[in-house]
C-alpha positions in Angstrom: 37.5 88.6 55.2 37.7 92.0 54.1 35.2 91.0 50.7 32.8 89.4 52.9 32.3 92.7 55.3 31.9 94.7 52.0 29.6 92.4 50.5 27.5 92.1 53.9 27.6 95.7 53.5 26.5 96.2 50.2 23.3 93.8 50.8 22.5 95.5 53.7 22.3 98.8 52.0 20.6 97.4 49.5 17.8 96.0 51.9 17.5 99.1 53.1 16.7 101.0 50.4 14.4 99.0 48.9 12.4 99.4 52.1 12.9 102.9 52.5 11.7 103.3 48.6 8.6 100.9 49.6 5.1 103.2 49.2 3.1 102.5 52.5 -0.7 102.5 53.0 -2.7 104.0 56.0 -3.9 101.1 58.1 -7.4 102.7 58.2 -7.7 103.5 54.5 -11.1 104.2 52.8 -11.6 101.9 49.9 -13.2 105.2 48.3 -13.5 108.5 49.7 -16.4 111.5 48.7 -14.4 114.5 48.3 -15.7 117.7 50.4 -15.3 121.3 50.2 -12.4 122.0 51.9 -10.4 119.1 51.1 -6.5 118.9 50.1 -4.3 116.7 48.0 -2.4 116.9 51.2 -5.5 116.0 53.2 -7.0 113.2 50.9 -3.5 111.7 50.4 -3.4 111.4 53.9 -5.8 109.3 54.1 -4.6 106.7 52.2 -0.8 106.8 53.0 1.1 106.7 56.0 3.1 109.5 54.0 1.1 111.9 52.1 4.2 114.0 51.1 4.6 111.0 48.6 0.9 111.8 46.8 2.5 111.9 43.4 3.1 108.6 42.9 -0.5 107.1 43.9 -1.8 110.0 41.8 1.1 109.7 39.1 0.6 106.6 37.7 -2.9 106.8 36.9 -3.4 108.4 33.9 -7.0 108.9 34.2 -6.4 112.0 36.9 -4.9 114.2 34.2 -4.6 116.8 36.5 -4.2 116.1 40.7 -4.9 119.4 41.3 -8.3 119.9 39.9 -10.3 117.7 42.0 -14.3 119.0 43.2 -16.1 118.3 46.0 -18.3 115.5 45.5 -15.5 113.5 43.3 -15.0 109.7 44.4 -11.6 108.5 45.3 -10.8 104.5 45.2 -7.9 102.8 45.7 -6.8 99.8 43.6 -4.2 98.0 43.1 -2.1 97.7 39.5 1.0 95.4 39.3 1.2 95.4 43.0 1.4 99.1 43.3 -1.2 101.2 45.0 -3.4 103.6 42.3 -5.8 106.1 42.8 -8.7 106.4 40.6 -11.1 109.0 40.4 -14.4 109.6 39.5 -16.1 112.9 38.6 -19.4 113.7 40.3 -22.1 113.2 37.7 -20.3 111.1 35.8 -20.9 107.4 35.1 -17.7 105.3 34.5 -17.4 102.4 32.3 -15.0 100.0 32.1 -12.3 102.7 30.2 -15.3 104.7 29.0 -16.5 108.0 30.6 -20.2 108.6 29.9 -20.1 113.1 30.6 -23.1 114.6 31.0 -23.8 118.6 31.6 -23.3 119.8 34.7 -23.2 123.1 36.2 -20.3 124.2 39.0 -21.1 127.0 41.1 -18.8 128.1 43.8 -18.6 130.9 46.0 -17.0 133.9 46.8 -14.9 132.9 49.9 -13.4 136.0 50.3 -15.4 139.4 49.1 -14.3 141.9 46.8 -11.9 144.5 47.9 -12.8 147.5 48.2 -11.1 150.5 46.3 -8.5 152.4 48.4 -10.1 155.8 49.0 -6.2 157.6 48.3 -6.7 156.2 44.7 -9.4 157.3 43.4 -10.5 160.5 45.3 -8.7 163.2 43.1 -11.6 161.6 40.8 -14.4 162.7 43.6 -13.1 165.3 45.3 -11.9 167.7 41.7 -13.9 167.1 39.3 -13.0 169.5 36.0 -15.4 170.6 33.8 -14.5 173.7 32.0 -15.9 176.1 29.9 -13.7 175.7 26.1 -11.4 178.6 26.8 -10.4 178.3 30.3 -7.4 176.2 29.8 -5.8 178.5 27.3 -4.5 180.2 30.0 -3.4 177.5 31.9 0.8 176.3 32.3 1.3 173.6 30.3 3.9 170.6 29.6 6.4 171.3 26.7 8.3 168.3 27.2 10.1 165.7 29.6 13.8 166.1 30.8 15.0 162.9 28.6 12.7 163.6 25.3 10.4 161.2 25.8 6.7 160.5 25.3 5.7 159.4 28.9 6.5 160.9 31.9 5.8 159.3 35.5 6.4 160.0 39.0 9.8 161.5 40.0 10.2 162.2 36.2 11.5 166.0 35.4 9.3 167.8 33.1 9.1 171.3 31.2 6.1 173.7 31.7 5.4 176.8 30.0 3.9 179.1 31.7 4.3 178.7 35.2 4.4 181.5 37.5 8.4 181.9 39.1 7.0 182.8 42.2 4.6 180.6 42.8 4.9 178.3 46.2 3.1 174.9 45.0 4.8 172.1 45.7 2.0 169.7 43.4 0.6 169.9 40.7 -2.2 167.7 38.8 -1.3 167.3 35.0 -5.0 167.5 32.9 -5.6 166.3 29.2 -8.0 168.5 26.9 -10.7 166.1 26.1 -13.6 166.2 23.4 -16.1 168.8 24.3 -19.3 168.0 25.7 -22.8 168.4 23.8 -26.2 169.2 25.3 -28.2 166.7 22.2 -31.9 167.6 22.9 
């Protein structure tokens, strides 16, 4: 008695996950589908399976889609069937496909910019318009400058302890700006 509960039981589970593992189509499913701007895996997916979560396995049997995740508007998606099992096949706009053969031609893709270009934080670049230093050859040699860094070495960045030569004692600035003597400038005429 006890064997034929566990056996029952063992079918049953069986039965069910052979259903649960069962890939299931959208009822209303295109048999090919133009892809537009906009467009998702998720959202294309979804309109050929009742679960689009499961979009790698119509996509992941297919060799032809290399990559899923590059997929332009104007593309054509069909759905065929191979050994039973639902496949996704896709073909590239402006291309012409032939039995296994892909005939490419040129094509240019032009996109635009969705979002525009940030502009520059005005904090980060106005010690650039606000102090500009040109100087006459001689009028840094009076100037503090850095002999060192705390630890030795090369660089030194923010919060870093550095030695300056030259620096008033009782002067009350609390920052300073740190300038590099560049090549000199030449009037060419």
């Amino acid at each position: 008695m006890l064997n034929k509960i566990l056996i029952s039981f063992v079918i049953l589970l069986l039965f069910f996950s052979a259903n649960a593992d069962e890939l299931k189509l959208n009822p209303e499913h295109p048999g090919e589908y133009t892809v537009v701007k906009g467009d998702t895996l998720w959202d294309i997916s979804a309109r050929f399976l009742k679960q689009p979560w499961r979009w790698q396995e119509i996509w992941g049997v297919n060799p032809q889609i290399k990559n899923p995740h590059l997929i332009y508007p104007g593309d054509v998606v069909s759905l065929s069937f191979k050994d039973g099992r639902p496949v996704l096949n896709l073909e590239r706009a402006g291309q012409v496909t032939v039995g296994r053969n892909v005939k490419l031609s040129p094509t240019i893709r032009s996109s635009e910019n969705i979002e525009a270009i940030p502009a520059i934080p005005i904090d980060a670049i106005q010690q650039f318009l606000v102090w500009p230093i040109i100087l006459e050859e001689d009028e840094m040699d009076n100037w503090p400058y850095v002999v060192s860094s705390y630890d030795g070495h090369l660089v030194a960045s923010v919060n870093n302890k550095i030695y300056i030569r030259g620096l008033p004692e009782d002067s009350n600035i609390k920052e300073y700006s740190i300038y590099r003597k560049g090549p000199a400038y030449k009037n060419v005429k």
